[in-house]
N, C-alpha and C positions, 0 to 999 in steps of 0.2 A: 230399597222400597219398604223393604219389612223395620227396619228401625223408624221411617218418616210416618207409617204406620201406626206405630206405639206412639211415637210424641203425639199427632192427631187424637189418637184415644185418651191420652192426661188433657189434654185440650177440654175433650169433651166431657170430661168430670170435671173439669173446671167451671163448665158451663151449666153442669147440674147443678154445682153449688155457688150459683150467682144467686141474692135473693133481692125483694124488693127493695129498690133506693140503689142497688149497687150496680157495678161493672164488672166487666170479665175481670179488669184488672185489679180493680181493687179487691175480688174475691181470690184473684194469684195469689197464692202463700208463697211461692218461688221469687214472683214482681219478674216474671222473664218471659216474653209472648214467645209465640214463635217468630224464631230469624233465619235467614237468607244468609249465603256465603257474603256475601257483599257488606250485612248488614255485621257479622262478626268480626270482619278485617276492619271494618270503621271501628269499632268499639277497642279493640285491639291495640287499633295506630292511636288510642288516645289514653292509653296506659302509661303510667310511669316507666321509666329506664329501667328498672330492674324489677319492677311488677309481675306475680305469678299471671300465666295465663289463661289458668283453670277458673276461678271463681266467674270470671266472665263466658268461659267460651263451653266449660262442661257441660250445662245445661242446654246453651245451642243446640250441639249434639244430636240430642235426641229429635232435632227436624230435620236432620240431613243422612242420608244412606252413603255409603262409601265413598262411591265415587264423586260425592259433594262435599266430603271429608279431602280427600286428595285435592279436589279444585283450592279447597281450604287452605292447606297446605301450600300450594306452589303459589297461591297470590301473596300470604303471606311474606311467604322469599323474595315473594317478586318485588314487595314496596318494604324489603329492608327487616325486614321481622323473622329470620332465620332462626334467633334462637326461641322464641318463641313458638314457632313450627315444631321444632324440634323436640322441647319441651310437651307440645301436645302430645305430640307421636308418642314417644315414652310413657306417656302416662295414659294413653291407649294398651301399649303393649303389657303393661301391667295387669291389667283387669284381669281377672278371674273368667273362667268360662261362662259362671251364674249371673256376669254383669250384662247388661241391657245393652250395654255398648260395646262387647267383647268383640263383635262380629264385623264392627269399623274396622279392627286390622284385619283385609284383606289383600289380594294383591293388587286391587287400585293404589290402594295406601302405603304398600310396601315399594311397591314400583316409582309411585311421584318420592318418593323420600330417596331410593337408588339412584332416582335421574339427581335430584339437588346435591349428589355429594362429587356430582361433578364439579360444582363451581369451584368447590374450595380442592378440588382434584382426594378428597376423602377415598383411597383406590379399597383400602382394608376395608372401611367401615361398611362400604356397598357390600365387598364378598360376607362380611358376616350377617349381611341382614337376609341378603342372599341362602345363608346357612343356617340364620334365624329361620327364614317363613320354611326352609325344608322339615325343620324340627316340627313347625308347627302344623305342616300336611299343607303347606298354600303350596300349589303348585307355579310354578313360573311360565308366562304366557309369553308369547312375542315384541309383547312390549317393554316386558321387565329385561329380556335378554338386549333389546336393542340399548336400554337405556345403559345399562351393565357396559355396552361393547362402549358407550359411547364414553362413561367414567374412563376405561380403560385408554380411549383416547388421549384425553385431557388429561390424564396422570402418565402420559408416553410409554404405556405399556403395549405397545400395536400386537404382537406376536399373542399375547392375553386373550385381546379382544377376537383376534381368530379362532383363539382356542373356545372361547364363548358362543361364536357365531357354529364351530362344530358343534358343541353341547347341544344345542337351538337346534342342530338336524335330529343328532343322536335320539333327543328326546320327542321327535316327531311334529315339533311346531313348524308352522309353516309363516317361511319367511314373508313379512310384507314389503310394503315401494323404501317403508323409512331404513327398514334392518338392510336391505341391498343399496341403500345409502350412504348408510353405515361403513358399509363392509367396502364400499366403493375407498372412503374418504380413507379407511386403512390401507388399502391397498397403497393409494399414492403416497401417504407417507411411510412407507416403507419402500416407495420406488418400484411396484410392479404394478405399472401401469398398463402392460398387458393382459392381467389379470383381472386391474378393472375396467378397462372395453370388454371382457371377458365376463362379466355380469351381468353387462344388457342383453346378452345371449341367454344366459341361464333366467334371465325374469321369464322374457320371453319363453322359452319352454314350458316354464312355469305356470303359462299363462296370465303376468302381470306385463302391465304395459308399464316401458321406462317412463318418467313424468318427467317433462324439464329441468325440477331439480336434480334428477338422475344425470342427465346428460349434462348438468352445466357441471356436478362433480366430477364425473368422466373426463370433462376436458379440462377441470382444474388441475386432477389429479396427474394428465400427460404433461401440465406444462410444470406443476413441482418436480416431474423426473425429465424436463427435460425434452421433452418430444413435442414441438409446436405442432411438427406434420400433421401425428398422430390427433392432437387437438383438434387441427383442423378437420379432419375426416368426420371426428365425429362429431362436429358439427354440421359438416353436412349430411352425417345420418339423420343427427336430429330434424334439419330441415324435410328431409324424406319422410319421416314419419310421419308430418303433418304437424311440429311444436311450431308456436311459434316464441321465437329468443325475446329472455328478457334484459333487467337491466344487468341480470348479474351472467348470463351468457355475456352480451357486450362486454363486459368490463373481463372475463376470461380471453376472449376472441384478443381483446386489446394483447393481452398480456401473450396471447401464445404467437401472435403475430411481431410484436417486439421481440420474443425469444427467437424470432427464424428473420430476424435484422430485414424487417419487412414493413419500415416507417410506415410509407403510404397506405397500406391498406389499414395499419394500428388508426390511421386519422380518419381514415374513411369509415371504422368503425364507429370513430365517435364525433363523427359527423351525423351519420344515424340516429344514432343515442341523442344526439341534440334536437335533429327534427322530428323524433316521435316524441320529444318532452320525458323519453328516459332521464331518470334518478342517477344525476354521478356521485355517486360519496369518492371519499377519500381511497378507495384501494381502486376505481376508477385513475385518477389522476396520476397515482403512482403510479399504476401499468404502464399507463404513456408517458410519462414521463421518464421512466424505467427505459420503455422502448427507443426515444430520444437519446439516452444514456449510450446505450448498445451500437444506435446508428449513428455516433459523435454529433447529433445534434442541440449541442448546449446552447444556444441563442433559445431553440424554439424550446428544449424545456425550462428554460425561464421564464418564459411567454405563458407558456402551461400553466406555471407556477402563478403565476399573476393573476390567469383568468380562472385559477381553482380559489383561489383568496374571494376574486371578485364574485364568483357562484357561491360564496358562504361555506365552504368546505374547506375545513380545518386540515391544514397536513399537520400526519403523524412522522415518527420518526423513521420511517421504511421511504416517506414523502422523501425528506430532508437529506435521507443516503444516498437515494437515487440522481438528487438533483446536483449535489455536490461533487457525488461520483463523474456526472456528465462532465461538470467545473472542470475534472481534473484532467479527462482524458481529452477535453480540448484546452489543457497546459495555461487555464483561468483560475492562477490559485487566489488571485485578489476576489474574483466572486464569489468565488467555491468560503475564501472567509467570511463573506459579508453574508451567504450564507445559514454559515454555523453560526454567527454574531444571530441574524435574524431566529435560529431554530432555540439557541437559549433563552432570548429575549421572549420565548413565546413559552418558557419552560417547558420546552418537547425535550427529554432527557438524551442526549448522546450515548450511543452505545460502541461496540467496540468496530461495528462494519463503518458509524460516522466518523471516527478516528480513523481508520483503516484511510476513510476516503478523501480526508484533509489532508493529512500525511502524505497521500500520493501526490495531491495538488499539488503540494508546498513543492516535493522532490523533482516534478517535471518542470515546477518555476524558479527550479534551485534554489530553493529558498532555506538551504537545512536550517537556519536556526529557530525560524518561524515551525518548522517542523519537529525539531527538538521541544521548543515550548510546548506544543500540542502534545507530543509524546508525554514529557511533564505533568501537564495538566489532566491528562487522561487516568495515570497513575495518581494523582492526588484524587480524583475523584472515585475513586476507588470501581474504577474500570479495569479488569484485567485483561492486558494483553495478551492477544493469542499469536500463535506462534507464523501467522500473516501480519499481524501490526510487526512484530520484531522483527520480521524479513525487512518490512518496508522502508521501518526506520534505522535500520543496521546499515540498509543496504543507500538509503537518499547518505546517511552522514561518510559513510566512506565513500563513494561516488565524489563528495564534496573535494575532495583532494586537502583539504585544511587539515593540518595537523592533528589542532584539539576537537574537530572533529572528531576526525579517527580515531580518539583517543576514546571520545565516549562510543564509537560503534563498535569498539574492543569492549568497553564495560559491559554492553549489553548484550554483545555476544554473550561473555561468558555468564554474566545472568540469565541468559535463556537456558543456556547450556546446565549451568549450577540447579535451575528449577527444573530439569525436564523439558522446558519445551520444545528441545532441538533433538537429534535424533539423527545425526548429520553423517557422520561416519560409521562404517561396520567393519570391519575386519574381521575375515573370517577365514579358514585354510579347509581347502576343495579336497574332496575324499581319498585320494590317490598323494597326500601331503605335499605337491608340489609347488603349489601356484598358492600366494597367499592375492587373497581376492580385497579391494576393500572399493564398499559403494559409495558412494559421495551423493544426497539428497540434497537440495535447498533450493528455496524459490526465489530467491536474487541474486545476483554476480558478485555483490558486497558480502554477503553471508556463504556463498561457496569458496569463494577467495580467504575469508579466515576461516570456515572449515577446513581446507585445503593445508593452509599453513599450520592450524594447531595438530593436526596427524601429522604431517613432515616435521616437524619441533619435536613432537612424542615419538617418532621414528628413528630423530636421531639422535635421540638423550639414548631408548633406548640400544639402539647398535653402541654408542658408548660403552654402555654398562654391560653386552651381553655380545656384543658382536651383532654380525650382520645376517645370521644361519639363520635366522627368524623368519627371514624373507624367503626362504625356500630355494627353487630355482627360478620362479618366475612371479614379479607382482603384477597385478590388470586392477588397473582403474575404470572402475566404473561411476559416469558421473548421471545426474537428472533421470537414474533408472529404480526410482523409488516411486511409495507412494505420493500421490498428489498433495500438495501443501495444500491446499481449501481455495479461498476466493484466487482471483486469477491475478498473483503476485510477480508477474514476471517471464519471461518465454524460456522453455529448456533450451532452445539454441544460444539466448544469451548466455545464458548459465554457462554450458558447455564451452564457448567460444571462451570466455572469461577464463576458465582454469586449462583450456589448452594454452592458451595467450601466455598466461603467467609462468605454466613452465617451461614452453617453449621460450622466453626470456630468460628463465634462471639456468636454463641449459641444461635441463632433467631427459636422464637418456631417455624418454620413452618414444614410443611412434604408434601410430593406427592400430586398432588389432587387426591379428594374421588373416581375419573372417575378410578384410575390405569392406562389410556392409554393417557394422559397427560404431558410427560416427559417436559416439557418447562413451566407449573403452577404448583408450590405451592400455600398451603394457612394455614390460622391461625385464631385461634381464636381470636376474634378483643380484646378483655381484656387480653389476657394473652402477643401480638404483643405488646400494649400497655406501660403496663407495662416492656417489655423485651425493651421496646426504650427508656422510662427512667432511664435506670438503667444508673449508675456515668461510667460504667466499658464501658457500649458500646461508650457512648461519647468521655471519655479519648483513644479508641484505634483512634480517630481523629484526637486528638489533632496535631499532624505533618503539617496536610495536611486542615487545615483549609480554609477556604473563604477568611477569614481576619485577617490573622494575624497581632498580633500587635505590635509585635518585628518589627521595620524598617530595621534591617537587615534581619531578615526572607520574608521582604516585599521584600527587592532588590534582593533576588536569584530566585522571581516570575520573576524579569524584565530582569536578565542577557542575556545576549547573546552568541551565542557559541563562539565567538572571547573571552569573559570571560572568559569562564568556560574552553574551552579547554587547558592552561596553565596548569591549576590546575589536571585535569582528565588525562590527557596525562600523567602529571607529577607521579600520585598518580597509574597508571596504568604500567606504565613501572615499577614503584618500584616492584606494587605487583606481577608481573612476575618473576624482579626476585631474588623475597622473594620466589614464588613457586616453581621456579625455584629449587632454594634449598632443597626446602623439598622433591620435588622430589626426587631427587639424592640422599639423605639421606633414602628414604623409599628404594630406591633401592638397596643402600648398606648395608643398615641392615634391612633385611626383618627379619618376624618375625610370625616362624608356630607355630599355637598352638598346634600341633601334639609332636613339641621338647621340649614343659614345661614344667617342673618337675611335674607331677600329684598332687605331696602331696603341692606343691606351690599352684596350682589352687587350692587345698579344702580348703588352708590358706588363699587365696589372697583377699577376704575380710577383715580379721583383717590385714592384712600387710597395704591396705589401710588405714582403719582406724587408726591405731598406726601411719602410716604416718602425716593424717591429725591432727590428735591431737601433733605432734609434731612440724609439722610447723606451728602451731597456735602460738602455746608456742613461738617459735622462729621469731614470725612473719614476716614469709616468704609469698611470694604471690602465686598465684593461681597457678599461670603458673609452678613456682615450682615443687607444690606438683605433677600436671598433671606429669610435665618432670618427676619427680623422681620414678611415677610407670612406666612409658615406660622403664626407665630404672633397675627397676626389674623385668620387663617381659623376657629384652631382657638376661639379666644375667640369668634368670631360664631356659632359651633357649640353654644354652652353654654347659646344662650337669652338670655342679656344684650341687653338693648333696644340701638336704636343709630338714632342720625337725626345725621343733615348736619352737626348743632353740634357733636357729638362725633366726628367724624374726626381732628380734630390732638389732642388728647387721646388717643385710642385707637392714633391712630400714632405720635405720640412715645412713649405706653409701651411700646409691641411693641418700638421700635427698642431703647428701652434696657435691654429686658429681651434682647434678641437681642444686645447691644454684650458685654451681663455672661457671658452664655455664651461671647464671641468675645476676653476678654479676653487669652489668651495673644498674640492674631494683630495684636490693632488697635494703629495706631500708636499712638494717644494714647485710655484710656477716657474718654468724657465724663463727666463728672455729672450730677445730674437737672437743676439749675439749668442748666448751659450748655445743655442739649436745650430744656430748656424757655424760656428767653432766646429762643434761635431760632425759637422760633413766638410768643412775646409772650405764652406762659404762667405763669400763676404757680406753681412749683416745689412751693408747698404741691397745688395740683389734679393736675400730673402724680404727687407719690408718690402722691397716693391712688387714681389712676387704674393706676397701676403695681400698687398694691396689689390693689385689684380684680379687674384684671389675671391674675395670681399667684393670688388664690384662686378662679377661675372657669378656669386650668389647671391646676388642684393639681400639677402636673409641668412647671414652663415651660423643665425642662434638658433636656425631650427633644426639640427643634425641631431637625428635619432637614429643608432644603429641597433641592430637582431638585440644584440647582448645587454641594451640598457632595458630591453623590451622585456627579457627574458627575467635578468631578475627582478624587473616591476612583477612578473606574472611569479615566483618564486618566492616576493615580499606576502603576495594574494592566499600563498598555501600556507606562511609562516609566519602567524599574524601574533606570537607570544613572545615575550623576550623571555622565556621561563623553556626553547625550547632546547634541547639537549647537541650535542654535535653531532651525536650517531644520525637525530631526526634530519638534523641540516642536512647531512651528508647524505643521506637516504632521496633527500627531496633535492638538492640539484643533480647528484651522481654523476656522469661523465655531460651535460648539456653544455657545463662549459666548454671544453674541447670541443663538442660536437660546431659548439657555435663556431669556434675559432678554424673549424675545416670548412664550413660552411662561410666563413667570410671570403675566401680566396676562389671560388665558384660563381662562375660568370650567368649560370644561368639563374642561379635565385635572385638575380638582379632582377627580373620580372616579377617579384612577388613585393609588395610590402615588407616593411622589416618589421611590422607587428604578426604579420602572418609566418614569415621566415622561422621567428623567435617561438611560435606558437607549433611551429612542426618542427622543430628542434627539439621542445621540451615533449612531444610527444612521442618521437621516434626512441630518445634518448631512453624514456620510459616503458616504452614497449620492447626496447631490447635488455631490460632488466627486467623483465615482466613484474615492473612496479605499474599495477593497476591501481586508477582507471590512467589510460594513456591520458586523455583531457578532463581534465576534474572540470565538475557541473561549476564553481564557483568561476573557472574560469572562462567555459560556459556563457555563466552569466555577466561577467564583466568585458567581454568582450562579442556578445551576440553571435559567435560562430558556434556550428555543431561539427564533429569531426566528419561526419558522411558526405558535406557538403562540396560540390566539385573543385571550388577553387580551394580549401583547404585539402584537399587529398591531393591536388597536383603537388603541395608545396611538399607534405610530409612526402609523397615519391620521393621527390628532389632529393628532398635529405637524406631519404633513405639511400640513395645512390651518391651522396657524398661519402655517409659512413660509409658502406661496402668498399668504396676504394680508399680508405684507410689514408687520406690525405690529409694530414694532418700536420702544419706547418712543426721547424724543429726550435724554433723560440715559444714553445709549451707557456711558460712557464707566464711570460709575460703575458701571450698571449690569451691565455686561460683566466690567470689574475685568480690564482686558485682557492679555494676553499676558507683555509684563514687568513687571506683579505677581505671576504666578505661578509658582512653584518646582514643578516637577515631581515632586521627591521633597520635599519638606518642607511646599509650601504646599497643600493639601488637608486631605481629613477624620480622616487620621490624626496630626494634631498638635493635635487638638482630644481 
């Protein structure tokens, strides 16, 4: 008031020295009337780019008292004129005591300038003006501390801004509604959200009444830590008190009612919000659509999605996370793409929880390579991944059961690893030096599984080099008893389940701890651990997946990239479609009950096999063969065709030769009927017409698909490189052949499919190697089964109780058709 004052009185001598003919202003020697805050930010906004401020605005000045000076200030900022602002304030703070204008910097004007260095989170520059106006005797009022606390916010200093909101008591101000708004909004992000429902208490005392925006931070701040309940309470305190909710209570209520997986009531909130003509912006739509997420309801937030477009509300990128995330955990990773395609298209910038949330898509649609590109892409855009995206994507590519998969979920293991981000293993030895302890943390089955392996690897190089006394007398494994990996990457029982699995397959002495209510530690005795870590057998199941391999072409499938590999994967995946394709249709058209088998067949059909095998030995015929040629005397004893003892070589020479004629691309040499027939001492006239028979009692003898052709079509699906090594080969069938060839002589997997049979073959075969995953998602995908599912678990029983009785015919060798006869990429069902 006293400077608006002085300007009035230069006015009024201005008005003395008007004389006749003239005007106020032409008698101005300045040419500058008095101005209005409004009328200096017009003059202001029409300055040059790099124009001082002073020549226009010094003069002003002197019509405006402080607190019109601050207003000055913050519209400035407000339409884009910060430095400008700034510039004034400076050359406020300059003046001399003797200037007219010295008395402008007060703590109006010190305080709007503390609040504006929030924007740009300026934390230092605030504490020193802070330490300027002490210099100067400005005392600091409740508004400058509030502003202070709230810099401290926005520059994520929370613990600061407490220390501020202390200072504020220490120095006897008394707190207003905005400072305990403040002090509320720290609390919750700091996660004590006790503390702030713990503030409407202390207003109260205080004598201030909480205001709606009190309460609506209150229950913001329970549902940032988590506590929908709590949210809700204190909403219906609020209602107690007499507030009534606004748009932005709704739009928390939204959010803390989706955090407590509470759809209905999330819609009936903003069903409300609709009929009172409540304002939805965009963290509106996200909450519910967030809440849609949580409740697996991905149809309906898509629906959301649509009618927030159609209400003129922009989503942001929290929008796009949310909705994607939904995509994913209802296993829509084709929406969950179109999407992200839509959230680019509208240049909303991806971040690393929208990576997070495509990736999982991709993983539950088995889609790894479409999920390797996004991993790719995310890294080109110079998004870093945190140590949830590399769980997710470690853990979709090995899951994948594909070789060069795995090859890059090796790479990126140990790139997480090489950078810090992992933190997987500890070793550490218990105060009494007996027990070497080590923890095992990670939030996927993919990434605890090469955790796992790289300490067993570094375990037994070093008992190599130093012996085994390392271990102490006892090691305990502790697995999933770490910190939290962050977003929700995964369940600790998979985890857990995952690296009991694998060593209970590699046959690592360990068992249960001695506690019984420890389901997450094993442990062992540290000589007998020892010992089970040198053995030749546990090392070689490594070989594959080595550190450092020293093949350079085994090195380049560590470095390819999905523009690489997808040629080849796409390629080897369309085949095996539709290679399945077909066997489908074949299983369908000639199904096959063991209810319609000739009985005295099934008491024989152990020597029928056998007489088989020893005949296509003789003939050296291949594996696949002899398989096809009992499918196809199941399916002949199915027809009702009589059958006793005399007729077993008969009936098995024609299966063979009719299974030789379908295998003719594959077999070294076709026989003829005469030379099959020579080999049992038959006469060539009785086999064709047994063959004949044969042929018309399958009217379709092209369609004989056995377990074993199934098996390496499903084996071709994991081995899609001809670049891959034989340790990988070997790694990836391991005993399934055998398994298969015990499993052909077992009258009861005759109830199952021979795609299902071959499919709990390679999984049994792998879970007692504990080479994880038992069912790779690729395979997964090309044949639509999941392992949980009940008619895939009858069949894997089954086989499991073939293995255990060790029935395993003594022509191995044919029957197996081992190892190096078979081509990876060529010799299976897709060259038939």
């Amino acid at each position: 008031m006293e400077n608006r004052a002085r300007g009035y009185r230069r006015l009024w001598q201005q008005v003395n020295r008007v004389e006749s003919g003239q005007t106020l202003e032409s008698s101005d020697s300045t040419g500058l009337p008095a101005m209005s805050v409004e009328d200096l930010v017009s003059l202001i906004q029409k300055l040059p780019p790099h124009a001082s401020v002073l020549p226009v605005a010094s003069q002003g000045l002197f019509y405006l008292d402080s607190r019109a000076v601050a207003a000055l200030l913050k519209e400035l900022s407000k339409v884009g004129h910060t430095q400008h602002a700034q510039e004034l304030f400076d050359w406020l703070r300059t003046l001399g005591p003797e200037h007219e204008l010295h008395k402008l910097c007060d703590v109006f004007t010190y305080t709007t300038v503390i609040a504006l260095c929030g924007q740009r989170q300026q934390l230092r520059k605030a504490l020193e003006l802070v330490a300027e106006m002490r210099s100067r005797a400005i005392s600091c009022n409740v508004h400058t501390y509030s502003a202070l606390m709230n810099v401290c916010i926005k520059s994520g200093e929370l613990e600061l801004a407490l220390d501020v909101f202390h200072q504020l008591q220490v120095e006897g101000c008394q707190a207003n509604v905005v400072t305990f708004n403040t002090l509320v909004d720290v609390y919750g992000k700091l996660g004590r959200w006790e503390d702030a429902i713990h503030v409407i208490d202390v207003m109260q005392q205080q004598g201030l009444e909480a205001e709606v925006r009190t309460y609506n931070t209150v229950i913001i701040a329970c549902n940032m830590c988590s506590q929908p309940q709590e949210a809700l309470r204190v909403y219906d305190r609020m209602l107690r008190a007499g507030h009534q909710p606004t748009s932005t209570t709704f739009t928390a209520l939204i959010s803390a009612y989706g955090k407590a997986n509470q759809l209905d009531k999330a819609l009936g909130v903003f069903r409300q919000m609709v009929q009172r003509g409540c304002e939805r912006n965009v963290i509106t739509y996200s909450s519910l659509v967030s809440a849609c997420e949580k409740a697996g309801s991905w149809q309906l937030a898509l629906e959301l999605f649509d009618e927030m477009q159609r209400d003129g509300c922009h989503p942001n990128t929290v929008t796009y996370n949310s909705l994607i995330t939904a995509c994913a955990q209802g296993a829509q990773w084709e929406r969950a793409e179109e999407v992200f395609r839509r959230m680019k298209h509208h240049r909303c910038k991806p971040d690393v929880v929208t990576y997070t949330a495509l990736i999982t898509a991709y993983d539950r649609g088995h889609q790894w390579l479409l999920a390797l590109t996004a991993f790719e892409h995310m890294q080109q855009s110079n998004c870093r991944p945190d140590s949830v995206v590399y769980n997710t994507i470690i853990d979709c590519l090995w899951q994948s059961g594909v070789i060069s998969a795995q090859a890059k979920a090796i790479n990126y293991f140990q790139a997480a690893c090489n950078a810090g981000v992992f933190n997987l293993t500890l070793c550490q030895t218990n105060p009494d030096a007996s027990t070497t302890e080590v923890t095992l943390s990670a939030g996927t089955p993919g990434v605890a599984l090469l955790a796992m392996h790289k300490w067993l690897i570094g375990s037994r190089r070093r008992a190599e080099r130093e012996g085994i006394a390392f271990l102490r007398n006892r090691v305990v494994l502790v697995i999933g008893r770490s910190h939290k990996v962050g977003r929700d990457v995964g369940s600790a029982a998979l985890v857990r389940d995952a690296v009991h699995a694998m060593l209970q397959g590699l046959r690592c002495p360990v068992h249960s701890a001695a506690d019984g209510v420890s389901p997450a530690c094993l442990e062992a005795n540290a000589w007998q651990f020892g010992q089970w870590l040198l053995q030749g057998t546990f090392f070689s199941h490594f070989l594959a997946i080595e550190e450092n391999p020293a093949d350079p072409e085994h090195q380049a499938a560590f470095m390819r990239k999905a523009s690489d590999l997808a040629p080849i994967d796409m390629s080897a995946a369309a085949d095996c479609r539709q290679a399945f394709a077909g066997v489908r249709r074949t299983e369908s058209s000639c199904p096959l009950s063991l209810q319609s088998i000739n009985p005295q067949y099934l008491h024989e059909r152990a020597e029928c096999i056998a007489l088989a095998g020893r005949l296509a030995e003789s003939l050296q015929l291949q594996a696949e063969t002899l398989h096809d040629a009992v499918v196809l005397m199941d399916r002949v004893m199915s027809t009702g065709m009589s059958y006793t003892v005399e007729t077993t070589p008969l009936l098995t020479a024609a299966c063979l030769s009719l299974a030789a004629r379908l295998g003719a691309e594959t077999a070294p040499a076709l026989p003829s009927d005469a030379d099959v027939a020579a080999q049992l001492c038959l006469p060539a006239a009785s086999l064709s017409a047994a063959i004949s028979q044969a042929q018309d009692a399958l009217r379709n003898p092209a369609a004989a698909i056995s377990p074993l052709r199934v098996l390496k079509l499903y084996l071709q699906r994991l081995c899609t490189s001809a670049h891959n090594t034989p340790a990988e080969v070997a790694c990836l069938a391991g005993g399934s052949f055998y398994l298969a060839a015990a499993a052909l002589s077992d009258t009861q997997l005759l109830t199952f499919q021979p795609s299902l049979v071959a499919a709990a073959v390679l999984v049994v075969d792998r879970m007692s190697r504990g080479w994880l995953p038992a069912w790779p998602t690729a395979l997964a995908a090309l044949t639509g089964w999941q392992l949980g599912e009940p008619h895939f678990a009858a069949a894997v029983q089954a086989v499991c109780r073939v293995r255990q009785s060790g029935a395993v015919p003594s022509q191995a060798a044919i029957l197996t058709g081992g190892l190096d006869a078979w081509d990876p990429v060529t010799g299976g069902i897709l060259s038939h």
